[in-house]
C-alpha positions as CSV (number, residue, x, y, z in Angstrom):
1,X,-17.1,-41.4,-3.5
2,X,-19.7,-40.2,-1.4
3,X,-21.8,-44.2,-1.3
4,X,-18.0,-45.8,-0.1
5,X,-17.3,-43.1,2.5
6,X,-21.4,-43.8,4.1
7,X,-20.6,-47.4,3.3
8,X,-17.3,-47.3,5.5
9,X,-19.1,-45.3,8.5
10,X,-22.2,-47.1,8.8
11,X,-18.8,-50.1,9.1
12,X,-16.4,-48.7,11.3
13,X,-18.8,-46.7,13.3
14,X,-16.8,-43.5,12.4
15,X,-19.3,-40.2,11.8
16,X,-19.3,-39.2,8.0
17,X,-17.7,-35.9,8.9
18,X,-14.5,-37.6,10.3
19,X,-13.9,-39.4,6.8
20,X,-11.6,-37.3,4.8
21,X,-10.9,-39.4,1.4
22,X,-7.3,-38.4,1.9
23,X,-6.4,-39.7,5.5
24,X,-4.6,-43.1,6.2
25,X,-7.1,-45.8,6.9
26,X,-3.8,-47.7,9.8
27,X,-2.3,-44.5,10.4
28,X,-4.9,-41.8,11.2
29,X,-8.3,-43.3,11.5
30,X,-6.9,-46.5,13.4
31,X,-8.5,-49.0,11.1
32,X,-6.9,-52.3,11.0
33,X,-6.2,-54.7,8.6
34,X,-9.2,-57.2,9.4
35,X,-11.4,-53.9,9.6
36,X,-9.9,-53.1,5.9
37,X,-10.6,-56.2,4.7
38,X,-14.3,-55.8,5.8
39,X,-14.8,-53.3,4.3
40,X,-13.2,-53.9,0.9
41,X,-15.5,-57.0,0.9
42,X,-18.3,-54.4,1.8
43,X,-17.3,-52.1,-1.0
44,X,-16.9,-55.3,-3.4
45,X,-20.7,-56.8,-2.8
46,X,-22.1,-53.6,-2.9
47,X,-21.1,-52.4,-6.8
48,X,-20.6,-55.7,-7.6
49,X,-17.1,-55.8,-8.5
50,X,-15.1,-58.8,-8.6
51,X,-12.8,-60.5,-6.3
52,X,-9.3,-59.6,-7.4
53,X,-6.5,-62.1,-6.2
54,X,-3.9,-60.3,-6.9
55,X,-5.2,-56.9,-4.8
56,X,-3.0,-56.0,-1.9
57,X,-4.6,-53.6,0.8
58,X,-1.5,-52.2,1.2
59,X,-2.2,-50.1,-2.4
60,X,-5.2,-48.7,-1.4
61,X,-4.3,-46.8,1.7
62,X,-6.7,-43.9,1.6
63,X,-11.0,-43.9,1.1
64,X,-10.0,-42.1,-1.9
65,X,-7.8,-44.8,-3.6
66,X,-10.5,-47.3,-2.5
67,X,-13.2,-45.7,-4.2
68,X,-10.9,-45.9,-7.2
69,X,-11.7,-49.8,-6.9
């Protein structure tokens, strides 16, 4: 948890402290779907998991369901 939530401030620009696992990526840190997808590339290259077609950002709406990846 704790590499994706560095991984998504060093991104978004956010300060570590402001990333709760829990919030709403959209709805209460403002990050939008481009951002998102960024990021869920990021998270991807970094642990080398594989691109997943059928993945819909939509399902992973907090940090904490993304580090679920």
């Amino acid at each position: 948890m704790e590499s994706v939530l560095k991984l998504v401030s060093d991104k978004t620009g956010y300060p570590r402290d402001m990333l709760d696992p829990d919030l709403d990526l959209e709805a209460d840190l403002g990050i939008d779907t481009v951002k998102q997808a960024e990021v869920f590339a990021l998270v991807r290259e970094t642990f080398n998991i594989p691109r997943q077609d059928t993945l819909k950002l939509r399902d992973y709406p907090t940090l904490r369901h993304v580090s679920g990846l």
